[in-house]
N, C-alpha and C positions, 0 to 999 in steps of 0.2 A: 853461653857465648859472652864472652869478658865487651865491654862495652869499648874502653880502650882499643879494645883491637881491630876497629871501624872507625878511630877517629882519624879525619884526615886533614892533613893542613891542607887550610883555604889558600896557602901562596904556592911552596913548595909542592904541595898536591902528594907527601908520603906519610905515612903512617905517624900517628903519635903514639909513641911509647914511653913514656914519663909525663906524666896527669903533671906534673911538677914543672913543667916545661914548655906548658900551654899557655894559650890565653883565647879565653869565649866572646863571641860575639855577645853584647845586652841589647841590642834591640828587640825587645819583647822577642814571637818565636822563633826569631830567626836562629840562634844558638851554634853559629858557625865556627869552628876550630882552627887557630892558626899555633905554628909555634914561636915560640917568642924569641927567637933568634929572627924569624921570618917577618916581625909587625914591625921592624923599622921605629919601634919607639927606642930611646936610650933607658940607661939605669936608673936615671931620676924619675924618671915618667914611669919606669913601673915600680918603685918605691912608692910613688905617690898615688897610683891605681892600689897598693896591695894596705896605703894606710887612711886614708883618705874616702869616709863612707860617702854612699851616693855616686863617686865617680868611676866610670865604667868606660870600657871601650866598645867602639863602633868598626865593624869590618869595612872595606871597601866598598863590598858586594851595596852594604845599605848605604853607604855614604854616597856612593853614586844613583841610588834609587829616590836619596830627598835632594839630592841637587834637582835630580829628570820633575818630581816634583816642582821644585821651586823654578826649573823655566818654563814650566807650563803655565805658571800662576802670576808671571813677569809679562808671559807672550800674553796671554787673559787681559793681562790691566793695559797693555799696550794697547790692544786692538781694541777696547773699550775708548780710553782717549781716542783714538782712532776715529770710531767711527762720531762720540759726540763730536768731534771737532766736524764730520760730515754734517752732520744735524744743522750744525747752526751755520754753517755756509747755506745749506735746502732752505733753513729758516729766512735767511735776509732776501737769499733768493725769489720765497715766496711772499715776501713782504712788500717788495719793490715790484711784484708784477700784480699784489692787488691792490694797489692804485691805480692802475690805467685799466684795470677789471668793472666792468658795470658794477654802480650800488648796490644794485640787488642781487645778494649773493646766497647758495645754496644754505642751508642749514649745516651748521659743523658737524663733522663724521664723529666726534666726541664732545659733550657740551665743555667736558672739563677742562678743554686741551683748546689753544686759539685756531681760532679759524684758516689760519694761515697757514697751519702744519694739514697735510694732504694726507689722500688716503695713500700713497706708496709711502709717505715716509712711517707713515704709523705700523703698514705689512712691514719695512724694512725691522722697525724696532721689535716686533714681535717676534721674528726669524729672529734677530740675534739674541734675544733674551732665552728664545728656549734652546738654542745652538748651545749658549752658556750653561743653562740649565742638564743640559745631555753631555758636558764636559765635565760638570762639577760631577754629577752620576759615575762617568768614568775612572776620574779618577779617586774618589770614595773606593769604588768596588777593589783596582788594583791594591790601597793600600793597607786595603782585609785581606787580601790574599791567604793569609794564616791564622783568620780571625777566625770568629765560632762559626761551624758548617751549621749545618740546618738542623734543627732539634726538634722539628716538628715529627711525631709518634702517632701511629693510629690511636683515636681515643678507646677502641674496642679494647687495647691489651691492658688498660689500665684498671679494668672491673677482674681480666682473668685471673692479675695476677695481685691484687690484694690481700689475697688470702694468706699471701705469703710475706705480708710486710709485719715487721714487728711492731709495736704499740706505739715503741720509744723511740721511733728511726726517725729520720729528718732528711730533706729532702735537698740534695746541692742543686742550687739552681745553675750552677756550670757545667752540669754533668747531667742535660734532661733523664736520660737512661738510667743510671744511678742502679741497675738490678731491679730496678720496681718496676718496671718493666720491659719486656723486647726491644730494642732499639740495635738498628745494624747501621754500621759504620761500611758506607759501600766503600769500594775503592777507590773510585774516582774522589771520595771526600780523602783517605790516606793518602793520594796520591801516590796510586801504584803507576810503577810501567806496566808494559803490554807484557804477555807472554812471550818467550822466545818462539815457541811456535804452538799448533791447536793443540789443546790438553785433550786427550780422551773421555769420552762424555763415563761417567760412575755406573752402574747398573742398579736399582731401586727397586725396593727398598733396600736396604741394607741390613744387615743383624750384626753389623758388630759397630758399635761407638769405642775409638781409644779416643783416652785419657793422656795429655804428657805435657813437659813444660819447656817452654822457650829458653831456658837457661840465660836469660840475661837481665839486666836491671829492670824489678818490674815498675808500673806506674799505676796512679790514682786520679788524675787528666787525663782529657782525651787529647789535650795538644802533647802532651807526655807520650803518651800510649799511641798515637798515631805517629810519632820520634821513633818509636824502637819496632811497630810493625812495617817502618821502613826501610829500615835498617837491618831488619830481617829478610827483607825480601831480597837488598841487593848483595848480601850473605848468600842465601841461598842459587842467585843467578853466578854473581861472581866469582864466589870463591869454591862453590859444591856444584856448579855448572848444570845446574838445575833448568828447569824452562820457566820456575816461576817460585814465587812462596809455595811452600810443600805443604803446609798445611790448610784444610778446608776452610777452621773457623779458627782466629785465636778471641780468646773472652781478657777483656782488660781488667786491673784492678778499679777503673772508675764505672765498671757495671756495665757497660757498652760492645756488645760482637763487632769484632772487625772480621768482614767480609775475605777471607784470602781464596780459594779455588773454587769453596760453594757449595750448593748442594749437589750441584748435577756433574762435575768433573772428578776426574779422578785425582787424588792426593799421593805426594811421595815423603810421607812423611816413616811408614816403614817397609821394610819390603816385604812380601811373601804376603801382606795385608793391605798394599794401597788399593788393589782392585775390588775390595769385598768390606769397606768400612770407611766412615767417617771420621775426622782426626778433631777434636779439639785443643786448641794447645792453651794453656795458661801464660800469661805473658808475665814473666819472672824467675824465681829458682826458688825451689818447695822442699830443701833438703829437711829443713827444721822452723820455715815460718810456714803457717798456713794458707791458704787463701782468703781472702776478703769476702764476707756475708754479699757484699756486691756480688763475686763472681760465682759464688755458689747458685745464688738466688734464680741468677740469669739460664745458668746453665739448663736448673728445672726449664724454664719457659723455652727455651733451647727445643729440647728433648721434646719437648710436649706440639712446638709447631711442627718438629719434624715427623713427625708421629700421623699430626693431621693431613699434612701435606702428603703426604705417602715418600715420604722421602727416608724415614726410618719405621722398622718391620715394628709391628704392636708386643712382638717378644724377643725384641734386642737385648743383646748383653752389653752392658758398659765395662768400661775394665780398664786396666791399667797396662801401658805400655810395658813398663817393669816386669810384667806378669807372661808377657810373649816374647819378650826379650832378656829377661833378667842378669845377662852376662855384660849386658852393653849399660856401661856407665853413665850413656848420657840420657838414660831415662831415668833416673833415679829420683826420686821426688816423694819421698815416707809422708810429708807433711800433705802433700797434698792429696795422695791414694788414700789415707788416713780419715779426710774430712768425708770422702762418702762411706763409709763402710758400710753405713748403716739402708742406703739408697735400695731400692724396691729391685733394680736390674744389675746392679753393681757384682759383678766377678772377681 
């Protein structure tokens, strides 16, 4: 699947068909597509985007999400003035009524703070400081929204699968999963939709694992790689009127399983075998590059949870899509059927 062929302009809202005729969003992940007839810049302004390093264009979509920003942080300092201007009215208030207050006055509710500030004013300053506190919170979180999902890994998988790391490997700290060990990318972290409707529950174990590849640009991030298993998904709803991504698991090139139908649904990834096997898909196109030691690596730990789990039979075949379908072009992937040959169940 040619990548081009899912880009959509952010104004217009129709396809982009000349890469040459674009222009991307830079705000970190947002990477939204407009055509450049459609950005309302002139010639000058994109002479000077296309010579002029550092400077980059910003979409709508974000430009209106640091405005929403910036009058949330204007209303903030507003209603701080606000309320100290409250304070020190409470203050003179409480100033002028203890003079005509008997001498003998309570011990202060703070030694730190004069005597004169009460115990409401002190609850009022508390409530708004933590009110601010649970606003700064808010908006922090929304404007991760695309930031790193959760990387935290059972520590169990990380003894299983040592065995299989090599001497000289290093460890991306962007990429906790990295092949060195299990790590699934659920959906709700790719931000999938729903299914169109209930998938059919799989029948388990299974004895047949296929092999095959996503055919489109692969990646080595997982903000990358969560780009194109979305892009797959709404491929497969949209345009092949699918009920959902067809595939059960795709494995990234940054070493990380993304979660697509699972273990226990049924896959449409080919016919005459969705109901009796599990689909791995490779995210990329394998005519003549190989997979990544990432994606190999993962795969084992793959095979081996599913195994335990009772989700795949202890004498399954692995095999190649190629190999059940060999007329159909779009499974064609030498480079990749190539890297297991040598594997214990491989067909």
């Amino acid at each position: 699947m040619s990548r081009n062929a899912l880009e959509i302009c952010l104004k217009c809202h129709e396809t982009i068909v000349d890469s040459s005729a674009r222009i991307q969003c830079d705000n970190g992940p947002c990477g939204r597509f407009c055509h450049r007839k459609c950005s309302e810049l002139s010639g000058e302004q994109f002479k000077a985007l296309d010579t002029v390093p550092n400077l980059r264009w910003t979409c709508d979509v974000c430009l209106g999400e640091m405005k929403t920003e910036a009058k949330l942080i204007r209303c903030l300092e507003s209603s701080l003035r606000e309320h100290e201007k409250r304070l020190e009215v409470l203050e003179q208030g409480l100033v002028k009524r203890s003079k005509l207050d008997d001498p003998a006055q309570p011990p202060p509710l703070c030694p730190f703070l004069p005597n004169t500030i009460g115990r409401k004013a002190v609850t009022i300053t508390v409530v708004f400081v933590l009110l601010t506190i649970l606003l700064g919170i808010v908006l922090a979180t929304t404007t991760n929204l695309f930031g790193k999902t959760l990387n935290q890994s059972k520590l169990s998988d990380v003894d299983d699968s040592r065995q299989n790391i090599p001497i000289n490997s290093t460890i991306d700290l962007d990429n906790i999963g990295g092949g060195l060990i299990l790590r699934f990318v659920e959906r709700q972290q790719w931000l999938a939709q729903p299914p169109q409707k209930k998938i059919p529950d799989l029948e388990q174990p299974v004895k047949l694992v296929i092999v095959l590849p996503t055919n489109s640009d692969g990646c080595t991030t997982q903000a990358q790689c969560v780009f194109r298993v979305r892009l797959r998904q709404s491929f497969d709803i949209e345009s092949v009127q699918e009920d959902d991504i067809v595939f059960n698991f795709l494995i990234g090139g940054d070493g990380n399983v993304y979660v697509g139908r699972g273990w226990d649904q049924v896959g449409a990834h080919m016919a005459g075998y969705n109901s009796k096997s599990l689909s791995f898909a490779y995210i990329g196109s394998f005519q003549t590059t190989a997979p990544s030691y990432k994606q190999l690596s993962v795969t084992r730990l793959l095979l081996e949870r599913g195994v335990k789990l009772g989700k795949i039979a202890s004498n399954y075949r692995f095999t190649a899509a190629s190999k059940l379908e060999p007329t159909l072009t779009q499974y064609k992937a030498d480079a990749l059927y190539q890297s297991f040959g040598n594997w214990t169940h491989w067909s």
